[in-house]
C-alpha positions as CSV (number, residue, x, y, z in Angstrom):
1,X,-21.2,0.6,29.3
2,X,-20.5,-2.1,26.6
3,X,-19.8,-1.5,23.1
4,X,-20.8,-4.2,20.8
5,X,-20.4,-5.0,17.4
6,X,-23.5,-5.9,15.2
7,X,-22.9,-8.0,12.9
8,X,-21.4,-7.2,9.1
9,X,-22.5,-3.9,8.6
10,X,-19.8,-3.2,11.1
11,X,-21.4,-0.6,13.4
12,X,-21.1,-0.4,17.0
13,X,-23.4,0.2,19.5
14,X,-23.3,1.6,22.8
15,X,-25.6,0.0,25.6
16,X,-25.9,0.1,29.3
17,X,-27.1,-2.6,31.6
18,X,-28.7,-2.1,35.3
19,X,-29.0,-5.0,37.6
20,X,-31.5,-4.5,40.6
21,X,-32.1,-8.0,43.4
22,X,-35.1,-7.0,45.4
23,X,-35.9,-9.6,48.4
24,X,-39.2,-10.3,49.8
25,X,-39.7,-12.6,51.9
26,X,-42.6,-14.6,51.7
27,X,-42.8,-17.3,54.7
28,X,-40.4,-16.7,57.3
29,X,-40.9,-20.3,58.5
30,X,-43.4,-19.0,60.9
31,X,-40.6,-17.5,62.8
32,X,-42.4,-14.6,64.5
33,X,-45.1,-16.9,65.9
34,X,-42.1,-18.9,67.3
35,X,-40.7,-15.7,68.9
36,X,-44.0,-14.8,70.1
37,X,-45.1,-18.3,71.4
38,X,-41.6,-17.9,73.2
39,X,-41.4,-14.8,74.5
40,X,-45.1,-15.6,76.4
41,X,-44.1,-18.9,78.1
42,X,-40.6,-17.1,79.1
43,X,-43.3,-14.4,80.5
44,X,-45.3,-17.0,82.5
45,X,-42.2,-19.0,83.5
46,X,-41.1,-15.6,85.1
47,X,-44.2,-15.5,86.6
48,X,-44.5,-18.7,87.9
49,X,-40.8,-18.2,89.2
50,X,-41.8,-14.9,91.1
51,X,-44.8,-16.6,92.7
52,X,-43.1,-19.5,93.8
53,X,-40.0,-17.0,95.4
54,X,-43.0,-15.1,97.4
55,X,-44.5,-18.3,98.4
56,X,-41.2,-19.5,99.8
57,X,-40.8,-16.3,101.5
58,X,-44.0,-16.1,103.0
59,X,-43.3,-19.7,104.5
60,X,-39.8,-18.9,105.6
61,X,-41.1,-15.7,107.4
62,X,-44.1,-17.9,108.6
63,X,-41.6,-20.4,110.2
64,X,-39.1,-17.7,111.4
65,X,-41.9,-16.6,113.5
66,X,-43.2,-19.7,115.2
67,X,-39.6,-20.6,115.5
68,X,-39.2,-17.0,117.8
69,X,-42.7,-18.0,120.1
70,X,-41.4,-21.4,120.4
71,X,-38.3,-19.7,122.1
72,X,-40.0,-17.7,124.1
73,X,-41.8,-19.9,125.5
74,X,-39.1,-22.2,126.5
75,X,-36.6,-19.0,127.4
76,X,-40.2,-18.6,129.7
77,X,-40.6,-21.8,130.9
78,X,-36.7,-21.8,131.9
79,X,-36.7,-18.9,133.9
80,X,-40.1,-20.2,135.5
81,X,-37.8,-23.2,136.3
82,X,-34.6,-21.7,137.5
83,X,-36.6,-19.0,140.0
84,X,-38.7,-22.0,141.2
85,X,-35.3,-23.9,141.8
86,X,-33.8,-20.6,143.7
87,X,-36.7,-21.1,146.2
88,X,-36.5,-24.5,147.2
């Protein structure tokens, strides 16, 4: 507390003082919808991302699988081949 001196009369009084900041804020720059708006693109790029990962899959297990019947047909067309060439 503060004593102070009023004037020529040459009393003194005490007095407190009490300082209170409150914030509130008002427009946060429309940060939220930016957060938002950002969060649901990152969700649909993950999306997207996993989509394209099974697509790639599917065609890489798709492939892997002709690949194999291709090979069996040749390993079966070889040993057609080499037994027909036993013979003669």
């Amino acid at each position: 507390y503060h004593w102070f001196h009023s004037g020529p009369s040459n009393h003194w009084y005490r007095s407190y003082g009490v300082g209170l900041s409150l914030r509130i804020p008002i427009f946060d720059g429309l940060d939220k919808r930016y957060k938002m708006r950002k969060a649901t693109i990152d969700i649909e790029n993950i999306e997207l991302a996993q989509e394209n990962t099974r697509k790639n899959l599917q065609t890489q297990y798709l492939n892997a699988t002709n690949d194999l019947m291709n090979s069996q047909r040749n390993f079966k067309k070889q040993k057609d081949n080499y037994l027909l060439a036993e013979d003669v």
